[in-house]
mmJSON file of the N, C-alpha and C atoms, coordinates in Angstrom:
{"data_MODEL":{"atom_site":{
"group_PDB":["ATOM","ATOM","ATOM","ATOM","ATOM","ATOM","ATOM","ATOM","ATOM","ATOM","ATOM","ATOM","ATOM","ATOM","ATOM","ATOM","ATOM","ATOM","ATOM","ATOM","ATOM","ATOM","ATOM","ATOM","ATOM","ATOM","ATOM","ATOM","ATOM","ATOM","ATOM","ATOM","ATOM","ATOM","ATOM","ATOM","ATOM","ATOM","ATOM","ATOM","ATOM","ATOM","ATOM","ATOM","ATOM","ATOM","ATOM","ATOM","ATOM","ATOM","ATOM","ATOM","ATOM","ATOM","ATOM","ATOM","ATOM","ATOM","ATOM","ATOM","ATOM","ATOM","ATOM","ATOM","ATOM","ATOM","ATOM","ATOM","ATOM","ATOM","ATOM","ATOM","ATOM","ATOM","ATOM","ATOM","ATOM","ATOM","ATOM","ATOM","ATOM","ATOM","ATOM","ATOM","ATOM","ATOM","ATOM","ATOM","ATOM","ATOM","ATOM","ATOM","ATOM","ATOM","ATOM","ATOM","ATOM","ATOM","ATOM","ATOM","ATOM","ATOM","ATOM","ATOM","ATOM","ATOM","ATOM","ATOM","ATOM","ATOM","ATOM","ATOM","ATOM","ATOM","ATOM","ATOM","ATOM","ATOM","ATOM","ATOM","ATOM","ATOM","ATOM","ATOM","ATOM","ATOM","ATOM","ATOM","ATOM","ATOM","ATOM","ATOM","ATOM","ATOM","ATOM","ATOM","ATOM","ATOM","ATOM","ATOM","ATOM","ATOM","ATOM","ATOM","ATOM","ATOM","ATOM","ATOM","ATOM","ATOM","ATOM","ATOM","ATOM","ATOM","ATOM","ATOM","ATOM","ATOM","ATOM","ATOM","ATOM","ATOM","ATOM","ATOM","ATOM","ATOM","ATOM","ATOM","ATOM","ATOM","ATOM","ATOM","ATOM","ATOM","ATOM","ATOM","ATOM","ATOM","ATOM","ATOM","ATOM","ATOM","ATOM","ATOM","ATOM","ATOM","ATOM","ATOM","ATOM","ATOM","ATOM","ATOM","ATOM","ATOM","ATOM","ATOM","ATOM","ATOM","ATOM","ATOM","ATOM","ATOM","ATOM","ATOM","ATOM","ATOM","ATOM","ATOM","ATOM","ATOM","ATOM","ATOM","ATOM","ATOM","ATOM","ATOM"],
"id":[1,2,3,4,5,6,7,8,9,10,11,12,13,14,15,16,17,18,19,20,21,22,23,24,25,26,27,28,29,30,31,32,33,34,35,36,37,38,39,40,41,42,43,44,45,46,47,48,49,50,51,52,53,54,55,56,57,58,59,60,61,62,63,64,65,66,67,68,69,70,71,72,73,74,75,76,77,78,79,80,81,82,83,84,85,86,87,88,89,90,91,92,93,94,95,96,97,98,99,100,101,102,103,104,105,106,107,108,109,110,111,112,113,114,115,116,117,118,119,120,121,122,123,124,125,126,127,128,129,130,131,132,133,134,135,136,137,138,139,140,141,142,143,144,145,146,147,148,149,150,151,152,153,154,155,156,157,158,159,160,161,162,163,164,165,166,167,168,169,170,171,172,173,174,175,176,177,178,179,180,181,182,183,184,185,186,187,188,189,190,191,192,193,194,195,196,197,198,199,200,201,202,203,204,205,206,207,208,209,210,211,212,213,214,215,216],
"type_symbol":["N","C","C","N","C","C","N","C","C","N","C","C","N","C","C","N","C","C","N","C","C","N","C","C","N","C","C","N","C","C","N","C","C","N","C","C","N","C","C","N","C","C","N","C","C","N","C","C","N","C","C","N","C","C","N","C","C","N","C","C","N","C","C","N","C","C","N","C","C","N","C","C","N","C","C","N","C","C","N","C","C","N","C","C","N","C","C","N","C","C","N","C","C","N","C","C","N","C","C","N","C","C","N","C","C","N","C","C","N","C","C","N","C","C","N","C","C","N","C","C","N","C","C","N","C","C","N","C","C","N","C","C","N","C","C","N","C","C","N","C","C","N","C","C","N","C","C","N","C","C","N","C","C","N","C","C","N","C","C","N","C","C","N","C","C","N","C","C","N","C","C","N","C","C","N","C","C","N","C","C","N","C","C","N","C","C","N","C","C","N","C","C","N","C","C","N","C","C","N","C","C","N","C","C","N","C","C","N","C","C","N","C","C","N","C","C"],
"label_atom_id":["N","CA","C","N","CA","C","N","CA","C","N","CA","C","N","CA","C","N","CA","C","N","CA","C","N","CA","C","N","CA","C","N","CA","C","N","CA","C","N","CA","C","N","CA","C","N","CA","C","N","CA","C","N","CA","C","N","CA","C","N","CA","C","N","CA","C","N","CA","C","N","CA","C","N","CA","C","N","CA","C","N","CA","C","N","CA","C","N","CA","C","N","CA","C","N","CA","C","N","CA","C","N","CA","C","N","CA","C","N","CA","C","N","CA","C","N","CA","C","N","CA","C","N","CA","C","N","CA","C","N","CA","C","N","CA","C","N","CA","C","N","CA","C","N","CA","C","N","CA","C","N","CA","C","N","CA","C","N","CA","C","N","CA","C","N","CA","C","N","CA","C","N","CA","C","N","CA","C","N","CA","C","N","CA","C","N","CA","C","N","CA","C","N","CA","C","N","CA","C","N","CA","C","N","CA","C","N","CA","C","N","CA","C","N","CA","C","N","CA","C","N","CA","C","N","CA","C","N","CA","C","N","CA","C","N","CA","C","N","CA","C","N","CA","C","N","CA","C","N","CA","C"],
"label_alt_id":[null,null,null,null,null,null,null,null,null,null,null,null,null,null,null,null,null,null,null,null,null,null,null,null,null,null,null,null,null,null,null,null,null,null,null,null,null,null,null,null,null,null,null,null,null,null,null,null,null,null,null,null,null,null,null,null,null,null,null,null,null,null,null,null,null,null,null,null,null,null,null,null,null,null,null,null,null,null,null,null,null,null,null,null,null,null,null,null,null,null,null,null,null,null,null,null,null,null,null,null,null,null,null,null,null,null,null,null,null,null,null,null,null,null,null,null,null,null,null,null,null,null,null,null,null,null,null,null,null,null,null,null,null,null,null,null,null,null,null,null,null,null,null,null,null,null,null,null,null,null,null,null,null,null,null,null,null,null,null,null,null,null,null,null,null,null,null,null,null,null,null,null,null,null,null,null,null,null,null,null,null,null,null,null,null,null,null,null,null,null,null,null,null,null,null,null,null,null,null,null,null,null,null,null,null,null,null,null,null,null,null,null,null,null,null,null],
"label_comp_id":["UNK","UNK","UNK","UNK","UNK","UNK","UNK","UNK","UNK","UNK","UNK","UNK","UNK","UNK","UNK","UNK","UNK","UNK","UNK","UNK","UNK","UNK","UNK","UNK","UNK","UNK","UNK","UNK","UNK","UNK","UNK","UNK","UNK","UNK","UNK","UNK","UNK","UNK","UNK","UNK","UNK","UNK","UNK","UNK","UNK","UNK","UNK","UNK","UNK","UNK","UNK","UNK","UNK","UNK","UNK","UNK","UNK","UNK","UNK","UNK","UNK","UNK","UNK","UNK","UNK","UNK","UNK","UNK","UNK","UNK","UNK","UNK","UNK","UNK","UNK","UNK","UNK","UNK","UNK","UNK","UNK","UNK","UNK","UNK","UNK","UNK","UNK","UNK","UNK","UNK","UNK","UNK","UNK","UNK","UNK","UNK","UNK","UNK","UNK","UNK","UNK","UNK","UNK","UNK","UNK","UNK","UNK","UNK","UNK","UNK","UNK","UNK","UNK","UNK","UNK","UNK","UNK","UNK","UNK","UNK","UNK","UNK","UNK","UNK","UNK","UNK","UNK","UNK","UNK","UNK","UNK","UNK","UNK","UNK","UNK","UNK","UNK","UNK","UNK","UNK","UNK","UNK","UNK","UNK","UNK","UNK","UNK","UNK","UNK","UNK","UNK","UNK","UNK","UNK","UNK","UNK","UNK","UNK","UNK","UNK","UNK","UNK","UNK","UNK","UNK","UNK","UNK","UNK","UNK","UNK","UNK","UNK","UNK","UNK","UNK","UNK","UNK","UNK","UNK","UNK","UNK","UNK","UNK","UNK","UNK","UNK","UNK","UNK","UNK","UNK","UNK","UNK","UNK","UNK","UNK","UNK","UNK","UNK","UNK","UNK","UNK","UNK","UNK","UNK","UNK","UNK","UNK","UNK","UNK","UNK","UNK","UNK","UNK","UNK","UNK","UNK"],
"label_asym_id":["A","A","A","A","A","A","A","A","A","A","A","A","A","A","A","A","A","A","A","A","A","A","A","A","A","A","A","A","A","A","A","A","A","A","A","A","A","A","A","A","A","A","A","A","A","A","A","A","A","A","A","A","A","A","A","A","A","A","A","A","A","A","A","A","A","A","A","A","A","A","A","A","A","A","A","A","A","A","A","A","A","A","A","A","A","A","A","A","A","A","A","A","A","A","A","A","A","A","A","A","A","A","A","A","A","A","A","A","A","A","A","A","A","A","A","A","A","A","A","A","A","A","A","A","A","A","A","A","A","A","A","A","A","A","A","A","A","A","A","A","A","A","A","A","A","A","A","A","A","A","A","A","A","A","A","A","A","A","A","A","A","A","A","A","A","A","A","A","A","A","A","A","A","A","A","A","A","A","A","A","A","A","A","A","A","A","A","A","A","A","A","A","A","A","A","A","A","A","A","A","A","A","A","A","A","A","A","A","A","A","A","A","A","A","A","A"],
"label_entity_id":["1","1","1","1","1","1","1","1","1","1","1","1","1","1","1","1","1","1","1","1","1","1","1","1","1","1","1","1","1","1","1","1","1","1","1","1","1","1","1","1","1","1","1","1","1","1","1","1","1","1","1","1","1","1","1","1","1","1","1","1","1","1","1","1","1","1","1","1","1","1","1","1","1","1","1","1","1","1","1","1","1","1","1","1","1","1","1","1","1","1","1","1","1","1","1","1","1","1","1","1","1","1","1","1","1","1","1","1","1","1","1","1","1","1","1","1","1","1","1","1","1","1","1","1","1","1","1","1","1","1","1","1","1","1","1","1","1","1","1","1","1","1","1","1","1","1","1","1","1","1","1","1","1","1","1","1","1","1","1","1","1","1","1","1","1","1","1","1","1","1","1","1","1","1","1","1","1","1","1","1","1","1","1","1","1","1","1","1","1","1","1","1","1","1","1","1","1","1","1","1","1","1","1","1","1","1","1","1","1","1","1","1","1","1","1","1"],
"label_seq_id":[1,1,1,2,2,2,3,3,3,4,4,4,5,5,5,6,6,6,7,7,7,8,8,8,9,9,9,10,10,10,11,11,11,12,12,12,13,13,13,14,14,14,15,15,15,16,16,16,17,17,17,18,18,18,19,19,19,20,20,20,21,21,21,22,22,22,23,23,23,24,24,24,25,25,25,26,26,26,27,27,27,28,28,28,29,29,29,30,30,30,31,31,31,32,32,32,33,33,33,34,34,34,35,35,35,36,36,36,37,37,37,38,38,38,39,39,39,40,40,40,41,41,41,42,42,42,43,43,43,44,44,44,45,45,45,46,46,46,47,47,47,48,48,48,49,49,49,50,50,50,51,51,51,52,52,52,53,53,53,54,54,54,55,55,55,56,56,56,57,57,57,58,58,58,59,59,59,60,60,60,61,61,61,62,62,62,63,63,63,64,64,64,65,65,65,66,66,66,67,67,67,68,68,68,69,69,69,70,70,70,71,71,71,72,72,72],
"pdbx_PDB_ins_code":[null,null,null,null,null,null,null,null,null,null,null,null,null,null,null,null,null,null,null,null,null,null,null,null,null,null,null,null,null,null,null,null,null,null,null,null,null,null,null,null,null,null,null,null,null,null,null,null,null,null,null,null,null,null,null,null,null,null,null,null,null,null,null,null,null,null,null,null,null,null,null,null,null,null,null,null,null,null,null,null,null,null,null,null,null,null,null,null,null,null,null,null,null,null,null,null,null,null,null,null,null,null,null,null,null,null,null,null,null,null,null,null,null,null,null,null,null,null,null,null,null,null,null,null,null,null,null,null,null,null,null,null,null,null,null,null,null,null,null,null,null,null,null,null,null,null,null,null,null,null,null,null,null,null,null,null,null,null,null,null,null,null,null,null,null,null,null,null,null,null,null,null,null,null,null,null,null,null,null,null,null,null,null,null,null,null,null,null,null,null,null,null,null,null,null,null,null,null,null,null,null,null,null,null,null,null,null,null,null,null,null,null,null,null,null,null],
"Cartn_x":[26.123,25.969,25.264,24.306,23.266,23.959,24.064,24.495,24.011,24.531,24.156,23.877,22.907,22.044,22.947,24.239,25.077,25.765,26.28,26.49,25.751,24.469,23.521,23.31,23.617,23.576,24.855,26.471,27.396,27.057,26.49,26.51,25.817,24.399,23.444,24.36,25.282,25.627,26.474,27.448,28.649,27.799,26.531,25.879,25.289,24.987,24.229,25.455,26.617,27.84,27.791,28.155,28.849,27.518,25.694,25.096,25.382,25.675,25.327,26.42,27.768,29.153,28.789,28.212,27.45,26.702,25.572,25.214,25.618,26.286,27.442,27.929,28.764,29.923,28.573,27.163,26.602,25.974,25.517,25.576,26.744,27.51,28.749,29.524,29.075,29.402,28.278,26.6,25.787,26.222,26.603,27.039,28.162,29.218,30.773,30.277,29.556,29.434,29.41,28.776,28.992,30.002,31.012,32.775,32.96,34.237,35.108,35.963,36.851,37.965,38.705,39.268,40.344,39.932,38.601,37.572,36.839,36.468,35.762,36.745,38.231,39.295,39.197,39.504,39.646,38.182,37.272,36.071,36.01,36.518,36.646,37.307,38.816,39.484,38.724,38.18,37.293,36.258,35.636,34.812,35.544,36.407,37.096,37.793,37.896,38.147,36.894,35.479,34.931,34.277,34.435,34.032,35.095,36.122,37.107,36.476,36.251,35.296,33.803,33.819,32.526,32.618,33.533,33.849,34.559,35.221,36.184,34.919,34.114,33.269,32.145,31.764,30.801,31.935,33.071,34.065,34.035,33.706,33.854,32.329,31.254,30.147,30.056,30.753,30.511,31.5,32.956,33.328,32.1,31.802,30.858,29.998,29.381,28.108,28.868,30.233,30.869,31.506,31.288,31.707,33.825,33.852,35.647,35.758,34.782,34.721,33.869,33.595,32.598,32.506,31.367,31.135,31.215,31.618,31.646,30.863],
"Cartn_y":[108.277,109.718,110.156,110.835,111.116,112.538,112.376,112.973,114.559,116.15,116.888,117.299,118.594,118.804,119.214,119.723,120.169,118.539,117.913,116.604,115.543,115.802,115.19,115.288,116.916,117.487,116.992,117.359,116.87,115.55,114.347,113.262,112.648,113.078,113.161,113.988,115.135,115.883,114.619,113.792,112.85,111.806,111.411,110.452,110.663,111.709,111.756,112.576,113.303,113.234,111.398,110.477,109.504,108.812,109.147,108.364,109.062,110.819,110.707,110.568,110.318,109.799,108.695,107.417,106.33,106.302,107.452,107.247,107.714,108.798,109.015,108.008,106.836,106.233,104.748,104.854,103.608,103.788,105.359,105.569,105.503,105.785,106.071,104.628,103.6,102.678,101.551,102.182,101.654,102.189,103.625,104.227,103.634,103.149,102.934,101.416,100.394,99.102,99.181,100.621,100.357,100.645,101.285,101.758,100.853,101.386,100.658,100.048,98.742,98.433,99.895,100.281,101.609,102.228,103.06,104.318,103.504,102.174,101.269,101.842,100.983,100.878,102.445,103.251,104.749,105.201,104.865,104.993,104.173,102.748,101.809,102.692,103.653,104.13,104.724,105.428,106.534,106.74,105.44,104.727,104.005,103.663,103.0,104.342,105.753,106.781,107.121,107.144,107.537,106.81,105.18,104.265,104.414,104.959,105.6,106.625,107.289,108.763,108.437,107.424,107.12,106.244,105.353,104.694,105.711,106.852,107.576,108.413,108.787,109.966,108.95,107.767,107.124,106.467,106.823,106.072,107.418,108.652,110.35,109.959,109.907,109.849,108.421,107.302,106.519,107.365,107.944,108.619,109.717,110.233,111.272,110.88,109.613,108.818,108.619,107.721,107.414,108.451,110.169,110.788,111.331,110.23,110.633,112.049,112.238,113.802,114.294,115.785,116.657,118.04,118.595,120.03,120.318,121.207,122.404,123.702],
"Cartn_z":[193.863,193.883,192.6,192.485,191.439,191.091,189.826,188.552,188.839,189.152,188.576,187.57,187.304,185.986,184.57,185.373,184.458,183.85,184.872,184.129,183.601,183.859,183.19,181.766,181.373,180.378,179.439,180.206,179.458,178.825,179.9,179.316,178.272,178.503,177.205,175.759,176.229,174.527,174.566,175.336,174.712,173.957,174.712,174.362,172.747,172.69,171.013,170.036,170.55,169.799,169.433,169.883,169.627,168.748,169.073,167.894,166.61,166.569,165.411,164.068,165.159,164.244,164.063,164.838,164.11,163.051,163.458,162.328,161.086,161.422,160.194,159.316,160.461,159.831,159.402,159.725,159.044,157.573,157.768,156.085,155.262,155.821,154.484,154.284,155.252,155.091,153.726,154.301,153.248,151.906,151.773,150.326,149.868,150.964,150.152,149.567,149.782,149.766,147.728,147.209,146.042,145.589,146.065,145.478,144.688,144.051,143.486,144.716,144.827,145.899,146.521,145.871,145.848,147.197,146.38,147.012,148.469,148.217,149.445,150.573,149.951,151.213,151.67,151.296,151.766,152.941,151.993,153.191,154.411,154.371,155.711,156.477,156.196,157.147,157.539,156.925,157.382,158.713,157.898,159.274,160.341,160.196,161.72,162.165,161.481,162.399,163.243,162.779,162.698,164.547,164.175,165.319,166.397,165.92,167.501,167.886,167.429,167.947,168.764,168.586,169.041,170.254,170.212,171.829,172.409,171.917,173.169,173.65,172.846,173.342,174.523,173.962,174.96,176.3,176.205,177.223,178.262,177.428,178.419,178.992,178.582,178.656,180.237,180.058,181.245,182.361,181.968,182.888,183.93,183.107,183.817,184.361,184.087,185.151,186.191,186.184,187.405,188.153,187.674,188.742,188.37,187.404,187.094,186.338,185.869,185.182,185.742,186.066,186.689,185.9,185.489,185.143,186.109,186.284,187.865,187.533],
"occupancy":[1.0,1.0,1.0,1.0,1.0,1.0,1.0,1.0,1.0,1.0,1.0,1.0,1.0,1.0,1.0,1.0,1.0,1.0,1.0,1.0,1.0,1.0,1.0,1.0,1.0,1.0,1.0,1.0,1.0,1.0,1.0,1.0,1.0,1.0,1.0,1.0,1.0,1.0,1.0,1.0,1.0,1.0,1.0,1.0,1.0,1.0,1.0,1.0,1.0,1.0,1.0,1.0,1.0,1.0,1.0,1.0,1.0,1.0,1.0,1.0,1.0,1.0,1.0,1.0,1.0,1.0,1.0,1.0,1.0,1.0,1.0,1.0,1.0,1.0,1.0,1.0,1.0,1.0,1.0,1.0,1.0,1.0,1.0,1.0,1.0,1.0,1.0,1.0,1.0,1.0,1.0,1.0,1.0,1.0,1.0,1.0,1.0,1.0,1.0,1.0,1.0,1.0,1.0,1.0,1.0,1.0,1.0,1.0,1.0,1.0,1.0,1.0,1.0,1.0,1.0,1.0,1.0,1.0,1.0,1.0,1.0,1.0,1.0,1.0,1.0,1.0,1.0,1.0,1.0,1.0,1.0,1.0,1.0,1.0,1.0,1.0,1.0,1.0,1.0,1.0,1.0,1.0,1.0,1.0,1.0,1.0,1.0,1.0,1.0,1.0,1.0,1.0,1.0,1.0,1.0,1.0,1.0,1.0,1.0,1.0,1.0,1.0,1.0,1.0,1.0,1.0,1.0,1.0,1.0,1.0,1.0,1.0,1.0,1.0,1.0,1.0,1.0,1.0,1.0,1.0,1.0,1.0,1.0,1.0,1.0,1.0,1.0,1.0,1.0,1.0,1.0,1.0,1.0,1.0,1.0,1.0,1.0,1.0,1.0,1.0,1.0,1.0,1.0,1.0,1.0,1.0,1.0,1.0,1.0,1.0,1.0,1.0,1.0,1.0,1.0,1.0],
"B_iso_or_equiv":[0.0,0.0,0.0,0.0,0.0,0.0,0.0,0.0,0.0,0.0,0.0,0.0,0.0,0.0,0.0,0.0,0.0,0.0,0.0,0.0,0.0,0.0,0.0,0.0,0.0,0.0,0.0,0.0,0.0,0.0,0.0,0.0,0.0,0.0,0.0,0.0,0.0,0.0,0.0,0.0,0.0,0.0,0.0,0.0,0.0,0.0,0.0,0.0,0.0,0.0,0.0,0.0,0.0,0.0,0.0,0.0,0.0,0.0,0.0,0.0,0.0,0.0,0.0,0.0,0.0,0.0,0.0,0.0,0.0,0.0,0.0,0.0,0.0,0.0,0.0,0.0,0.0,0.0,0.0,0.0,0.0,0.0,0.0,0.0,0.0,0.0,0.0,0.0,0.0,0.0,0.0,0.0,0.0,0.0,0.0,0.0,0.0,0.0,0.0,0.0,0.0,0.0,0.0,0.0,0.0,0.0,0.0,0.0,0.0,0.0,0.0,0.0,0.0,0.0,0.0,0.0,0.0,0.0,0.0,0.0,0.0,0.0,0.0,0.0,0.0,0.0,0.0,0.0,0.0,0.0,0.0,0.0,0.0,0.0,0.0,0.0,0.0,0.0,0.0,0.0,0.0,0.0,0.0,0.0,0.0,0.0,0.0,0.0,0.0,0.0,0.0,0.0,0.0,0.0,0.0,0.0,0.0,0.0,0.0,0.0,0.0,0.0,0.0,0.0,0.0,0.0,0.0,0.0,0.0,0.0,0.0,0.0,0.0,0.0,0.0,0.0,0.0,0.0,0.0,0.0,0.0,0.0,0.0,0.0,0.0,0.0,0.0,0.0,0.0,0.0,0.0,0.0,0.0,0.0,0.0,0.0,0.0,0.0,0.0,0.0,0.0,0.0,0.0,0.0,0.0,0.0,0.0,0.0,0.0,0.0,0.0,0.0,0.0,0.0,0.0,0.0],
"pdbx_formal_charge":[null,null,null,null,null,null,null,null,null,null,null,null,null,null,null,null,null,null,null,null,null,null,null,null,null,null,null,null,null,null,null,null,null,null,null,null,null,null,null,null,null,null,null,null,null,null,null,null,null,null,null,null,null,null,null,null,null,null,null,null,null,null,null,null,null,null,null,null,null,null,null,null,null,null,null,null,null,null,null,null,null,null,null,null,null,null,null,null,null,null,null,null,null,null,null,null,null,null,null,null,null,null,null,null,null,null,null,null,null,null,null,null,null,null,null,null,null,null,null,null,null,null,null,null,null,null,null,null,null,null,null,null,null,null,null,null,null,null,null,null,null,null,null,null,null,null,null,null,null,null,null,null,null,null,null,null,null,null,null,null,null,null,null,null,null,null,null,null,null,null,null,null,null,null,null,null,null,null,null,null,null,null,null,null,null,null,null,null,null,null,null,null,null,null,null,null,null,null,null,null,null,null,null,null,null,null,null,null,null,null,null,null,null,null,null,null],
"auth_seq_id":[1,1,1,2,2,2,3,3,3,4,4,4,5,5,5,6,6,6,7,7,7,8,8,8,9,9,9,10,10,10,11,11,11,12,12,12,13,13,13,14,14,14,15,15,15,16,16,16,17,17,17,18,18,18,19,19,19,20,20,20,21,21,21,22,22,22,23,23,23,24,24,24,25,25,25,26,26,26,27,27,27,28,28,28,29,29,29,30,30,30,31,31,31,32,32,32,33,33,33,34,34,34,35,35,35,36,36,36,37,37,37,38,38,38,39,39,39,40,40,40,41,41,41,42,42,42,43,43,43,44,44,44,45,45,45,46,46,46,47,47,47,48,48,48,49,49,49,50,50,50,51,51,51,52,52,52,53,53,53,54,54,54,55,55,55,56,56,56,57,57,57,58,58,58,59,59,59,60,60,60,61,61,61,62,62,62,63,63,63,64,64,64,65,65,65,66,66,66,67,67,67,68,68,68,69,69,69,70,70,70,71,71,71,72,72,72],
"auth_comp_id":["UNK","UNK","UNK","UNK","UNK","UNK","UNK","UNK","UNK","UNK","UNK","UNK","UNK","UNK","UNK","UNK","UNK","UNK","UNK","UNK","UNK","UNK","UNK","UNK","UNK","UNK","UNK","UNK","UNK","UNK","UNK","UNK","UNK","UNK","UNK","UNK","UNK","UNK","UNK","UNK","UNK","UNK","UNK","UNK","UNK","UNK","UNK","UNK","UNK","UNK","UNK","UNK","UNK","UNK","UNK","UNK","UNK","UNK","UNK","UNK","UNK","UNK","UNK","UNK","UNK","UNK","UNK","UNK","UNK","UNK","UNK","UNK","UNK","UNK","UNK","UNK","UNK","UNK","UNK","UNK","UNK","UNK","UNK","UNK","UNK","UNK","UNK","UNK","UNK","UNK","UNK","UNK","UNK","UNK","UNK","UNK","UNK","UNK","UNK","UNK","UNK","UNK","UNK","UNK","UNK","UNK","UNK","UNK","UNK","UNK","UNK","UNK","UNK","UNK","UNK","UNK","UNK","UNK","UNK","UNK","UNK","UNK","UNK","UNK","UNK","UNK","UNK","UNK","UNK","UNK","UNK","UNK","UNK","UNK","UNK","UNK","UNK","UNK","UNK","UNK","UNK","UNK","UNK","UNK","UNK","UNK","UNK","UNK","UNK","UNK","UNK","UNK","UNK","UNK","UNK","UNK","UNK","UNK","UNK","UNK","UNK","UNK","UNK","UNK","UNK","UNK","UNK","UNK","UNK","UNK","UNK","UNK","UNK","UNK","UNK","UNK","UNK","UNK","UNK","UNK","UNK","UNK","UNK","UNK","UNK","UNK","UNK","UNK","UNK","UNK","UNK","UNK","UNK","UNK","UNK","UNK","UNK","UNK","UNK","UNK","UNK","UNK","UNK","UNK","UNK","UNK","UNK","UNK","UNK","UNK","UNK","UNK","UNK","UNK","UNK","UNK"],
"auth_asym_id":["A","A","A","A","A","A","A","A","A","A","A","A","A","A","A","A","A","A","A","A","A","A","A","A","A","A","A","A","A","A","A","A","A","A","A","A","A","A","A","A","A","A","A","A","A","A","A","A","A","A","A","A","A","A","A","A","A","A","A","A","A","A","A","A","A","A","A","A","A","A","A","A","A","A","A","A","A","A","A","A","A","A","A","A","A","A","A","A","A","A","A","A","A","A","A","A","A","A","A","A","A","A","A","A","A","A","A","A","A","A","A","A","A","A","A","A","A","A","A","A","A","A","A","A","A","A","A","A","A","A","A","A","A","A","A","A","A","A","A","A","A","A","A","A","A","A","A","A","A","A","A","A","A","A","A","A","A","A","A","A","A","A","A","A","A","A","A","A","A","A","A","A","A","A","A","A","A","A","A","A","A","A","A","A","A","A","A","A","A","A","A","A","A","A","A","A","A","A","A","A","A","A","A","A","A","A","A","A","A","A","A","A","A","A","A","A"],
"auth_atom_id":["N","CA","C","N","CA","C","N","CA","C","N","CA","C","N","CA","C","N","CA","C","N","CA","C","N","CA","C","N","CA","C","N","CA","C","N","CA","C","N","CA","C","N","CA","C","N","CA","C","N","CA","C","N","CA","C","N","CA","C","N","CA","C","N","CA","C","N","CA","C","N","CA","C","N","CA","C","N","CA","C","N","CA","C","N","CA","C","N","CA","C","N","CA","C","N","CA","C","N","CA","C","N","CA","C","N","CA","C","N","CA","C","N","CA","C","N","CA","C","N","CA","C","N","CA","C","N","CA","C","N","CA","C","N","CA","C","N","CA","C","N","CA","C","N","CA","C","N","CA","C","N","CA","C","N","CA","C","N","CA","C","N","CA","C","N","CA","C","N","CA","C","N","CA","C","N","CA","C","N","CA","C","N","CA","C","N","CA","C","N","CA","C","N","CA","C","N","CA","C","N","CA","C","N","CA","C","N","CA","C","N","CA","C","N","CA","C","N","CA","C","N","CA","C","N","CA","C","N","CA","C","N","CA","C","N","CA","C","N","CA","C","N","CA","C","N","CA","C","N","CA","C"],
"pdbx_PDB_model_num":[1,1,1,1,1,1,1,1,1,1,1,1,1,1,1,1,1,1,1,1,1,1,1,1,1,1,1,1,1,1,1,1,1,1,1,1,1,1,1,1,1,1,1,1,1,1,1,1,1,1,1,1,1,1,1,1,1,1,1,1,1,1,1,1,1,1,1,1,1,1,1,1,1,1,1,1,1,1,1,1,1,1,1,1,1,1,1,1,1,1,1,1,1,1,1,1,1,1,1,1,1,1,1,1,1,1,1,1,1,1,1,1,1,1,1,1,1,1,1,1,1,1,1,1,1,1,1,1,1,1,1,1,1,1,1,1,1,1,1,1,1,1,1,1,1,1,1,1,1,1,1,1,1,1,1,1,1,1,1,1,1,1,1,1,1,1,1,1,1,1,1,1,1,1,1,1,1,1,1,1,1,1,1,1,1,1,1,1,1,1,1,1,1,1,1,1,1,1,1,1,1,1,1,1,1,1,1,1,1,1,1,1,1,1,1,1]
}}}
């Protein structure tokens, strides 16, 4: 069943929500590499919050291709 325009739309915004927390969490990962240990560890959390946000939003994003979510 082919995707309406409205869910076409949702899925593309989940789709570039989730690159640009990537790319969020790949700079701040190139910046933390110079921390101190301390400040590093604090930014890793950061970024593994950052990489949950990014599989749940691309996990909404395959929902909506398969039809389990719908804009109405």
């Amino acid at each position: 069943m082919p995707l309406t325009k409205l869910n076409q739309e949702l899925r593309r915004n989940l789709k570039a929500a989730a690159f640009a927390l990537d790319d969020a969490a790949q700079d701040l990962f190139r910046e933390a590499k110079s921390y101190a240990e301390p400040e590093f560890l604090v930014a890793m959390t950061k970024i593994a919050q950052l990489h949950e946000h990014v599989d749940r939003l691309t996990m909404l994003a395959e929902e909506v291709k398969t039809g389990k979510i719908v804009r109405g």
